[in-house]
C-alpha positions in Angstrom: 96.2 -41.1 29.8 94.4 -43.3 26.5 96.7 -44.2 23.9 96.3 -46.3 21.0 98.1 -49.1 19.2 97.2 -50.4 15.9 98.1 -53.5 14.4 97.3 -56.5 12.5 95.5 -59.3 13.5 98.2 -61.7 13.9 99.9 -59.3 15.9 96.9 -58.9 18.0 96.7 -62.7 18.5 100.4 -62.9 19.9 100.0 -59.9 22.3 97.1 -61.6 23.6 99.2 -65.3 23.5 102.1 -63.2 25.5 100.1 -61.0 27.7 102.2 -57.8 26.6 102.4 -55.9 23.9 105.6 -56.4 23.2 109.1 -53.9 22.3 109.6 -53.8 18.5 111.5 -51.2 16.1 110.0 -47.9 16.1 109.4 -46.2 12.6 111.6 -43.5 11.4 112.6 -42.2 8.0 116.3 -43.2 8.5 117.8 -46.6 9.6 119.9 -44.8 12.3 116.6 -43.2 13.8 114.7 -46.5 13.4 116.9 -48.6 15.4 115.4 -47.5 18.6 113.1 -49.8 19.8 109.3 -49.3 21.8 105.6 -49.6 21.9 104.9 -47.3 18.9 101.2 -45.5 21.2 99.5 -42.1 19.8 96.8 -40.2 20.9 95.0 -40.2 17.2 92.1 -43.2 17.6 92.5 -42.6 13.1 94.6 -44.9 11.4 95.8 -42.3 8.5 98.6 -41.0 8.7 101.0 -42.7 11.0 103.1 -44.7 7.9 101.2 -47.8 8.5 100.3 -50.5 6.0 96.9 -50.5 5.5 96.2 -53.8 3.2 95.9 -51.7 -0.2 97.1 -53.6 -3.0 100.6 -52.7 -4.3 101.6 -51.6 -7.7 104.6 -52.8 -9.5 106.9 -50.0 -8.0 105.8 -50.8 -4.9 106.5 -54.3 -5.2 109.6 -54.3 -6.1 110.3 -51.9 -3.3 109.3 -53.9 -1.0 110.8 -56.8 -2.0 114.2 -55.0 -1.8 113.4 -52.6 1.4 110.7 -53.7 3.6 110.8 -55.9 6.6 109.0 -58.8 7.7 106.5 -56.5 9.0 105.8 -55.1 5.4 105.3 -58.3 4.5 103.1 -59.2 1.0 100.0 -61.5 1.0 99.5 -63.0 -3.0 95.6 -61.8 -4.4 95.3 -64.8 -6.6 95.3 -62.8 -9.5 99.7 -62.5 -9.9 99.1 -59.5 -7.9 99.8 -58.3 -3.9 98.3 -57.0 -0.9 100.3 -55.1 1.5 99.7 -56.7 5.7 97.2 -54.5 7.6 99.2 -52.5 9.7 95.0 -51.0 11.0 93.0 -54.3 11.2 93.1 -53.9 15.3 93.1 -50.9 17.2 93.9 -51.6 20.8 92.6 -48.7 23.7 95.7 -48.3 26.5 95.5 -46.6 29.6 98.8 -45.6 31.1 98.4 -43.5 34.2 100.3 -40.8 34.7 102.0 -42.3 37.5 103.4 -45.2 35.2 105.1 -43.0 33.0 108.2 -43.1 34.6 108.3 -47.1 35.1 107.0 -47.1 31.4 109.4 -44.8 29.7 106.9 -43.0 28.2 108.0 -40.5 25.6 106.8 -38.0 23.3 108.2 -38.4 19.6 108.2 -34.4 18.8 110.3 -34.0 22.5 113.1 -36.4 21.2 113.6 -35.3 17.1 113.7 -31.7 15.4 111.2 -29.9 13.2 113.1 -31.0 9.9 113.3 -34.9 10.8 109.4 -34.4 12.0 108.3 -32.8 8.9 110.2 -35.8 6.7 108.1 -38.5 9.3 104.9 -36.4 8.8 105.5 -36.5 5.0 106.5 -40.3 4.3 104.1 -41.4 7.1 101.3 -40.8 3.9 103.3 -42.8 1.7 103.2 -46.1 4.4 104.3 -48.5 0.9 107.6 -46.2 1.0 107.0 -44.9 -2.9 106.5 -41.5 -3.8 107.4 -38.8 -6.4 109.0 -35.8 -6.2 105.7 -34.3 -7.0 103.7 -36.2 -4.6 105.9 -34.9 -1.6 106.0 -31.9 -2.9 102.0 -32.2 -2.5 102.1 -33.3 0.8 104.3 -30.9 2.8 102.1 -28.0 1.0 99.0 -30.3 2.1 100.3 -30.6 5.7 101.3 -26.6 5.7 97.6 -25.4 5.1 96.1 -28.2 7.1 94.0 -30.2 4.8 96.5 -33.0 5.4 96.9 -33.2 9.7 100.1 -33.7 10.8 100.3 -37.1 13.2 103.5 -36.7 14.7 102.2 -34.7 17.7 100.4 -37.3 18.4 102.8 -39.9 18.5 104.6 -41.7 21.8 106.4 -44.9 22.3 106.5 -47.0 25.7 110.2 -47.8 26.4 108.8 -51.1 28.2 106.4 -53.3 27.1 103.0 -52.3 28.0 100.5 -55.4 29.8 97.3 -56.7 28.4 95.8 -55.5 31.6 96.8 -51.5 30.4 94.5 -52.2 27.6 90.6 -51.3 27.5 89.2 -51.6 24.5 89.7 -53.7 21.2 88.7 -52.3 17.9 88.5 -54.7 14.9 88.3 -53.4 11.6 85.2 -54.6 9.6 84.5 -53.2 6.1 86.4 -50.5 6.5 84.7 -49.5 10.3 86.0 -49.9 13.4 84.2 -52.6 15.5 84.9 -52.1 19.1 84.9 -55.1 22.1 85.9 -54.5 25.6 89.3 -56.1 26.4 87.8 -58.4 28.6 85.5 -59.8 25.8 88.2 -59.5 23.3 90.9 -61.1 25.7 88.7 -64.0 25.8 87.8 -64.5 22.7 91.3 -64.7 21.3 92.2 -66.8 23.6 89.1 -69.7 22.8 90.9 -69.4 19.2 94.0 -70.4 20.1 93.0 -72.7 22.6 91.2 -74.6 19.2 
């Protein structure tokens, strides 16, 4: 089965240095949720919507909140200008193939099999508010956006590898490139991460 995995181009460089991509914290809307730990996979090839940073710059409220909340993963990048960018969570979009066989070895799990409608519909919800600030209003907005479907709901989509998942599982590398997705077989992608690191 194809699954996807986006990250930023740092982190593509160190699956590529380690040859896996490797067990981290899965996302959650509470810290007792979010301790579990996997390869975050989903079955959407679209960035939107899964909570991910995207590299938007942050306002003031979302600046402080991240200074107080985020992890290292959240992590702010200066503009030059006394402002911030947020890390893109979307820069690389990695194409995994996990036979069906594997699933077992791999742990592989469906998100909506392991939480209940209410904690889904909160993950739906904050998962378009990846920066973590948001108004009473703007939720508001969103669950009535996500009930009459002009907002899709991602967390059907979403998986998570219990074990971490080899470079060989993967098939295709999408960079992102003024705003579009640039796509490279692994093979040629593999390759050419590994020349820059080798400089």
């Amino acid at each position: 089965m194809i699954f996807y995995h986006f990250t930023t181009a740092v982190g593509a460089r160190e699956i590529v240095r380690t040859s896996e991509i490797q067990l981290g914290r899965l996302p959650a809307f509470e810290k007792e949720l979010s301790a579990r730990s996997g390869v975050s996979l989903t079955t959407s090839d679209q960035p939107d919507g899964h909570g991910l940073p995207d590299g938007r710059k942050v306002s003031d409220q979302e600046f402080q909140y991240l200074l107080k909340n985020a992890p290292a993963n959240f992590a702010l990048d200066p503009d030059g200008n006394g402002g911030y960018f947020c890390v893109d969570h979307t820069e690389v979009r990695l194409e995994i193939d996990i036979p069906d066989a594997l699933w077992g070895e791999y742990r592989v799990k469906r998100v909506i099999d392991s939480y209940d409608p209410i904690q889904l519909l909160a993950m739906d919800v904050t998962a378009h508010f990846p920066l973590g600030v948001y108004s009473d209003e703007e939720m508001l907005e969103t669950i009535e956006s996500l009930h009459t479907g002009r907002l899709v709901a991602k967390s059907p989509t979403w998986w998570w590898s219990e074990k971490a998942i080899p470079i060989s599982m993967i098939k295709t590398a999408a960079i992102k490139f003024q705003g579009q997705y640039q796509v490279l077989l692994a093979e040629e992608f593999i390759a050419e991460v590994r020349a820059s690191l080798a400089d």
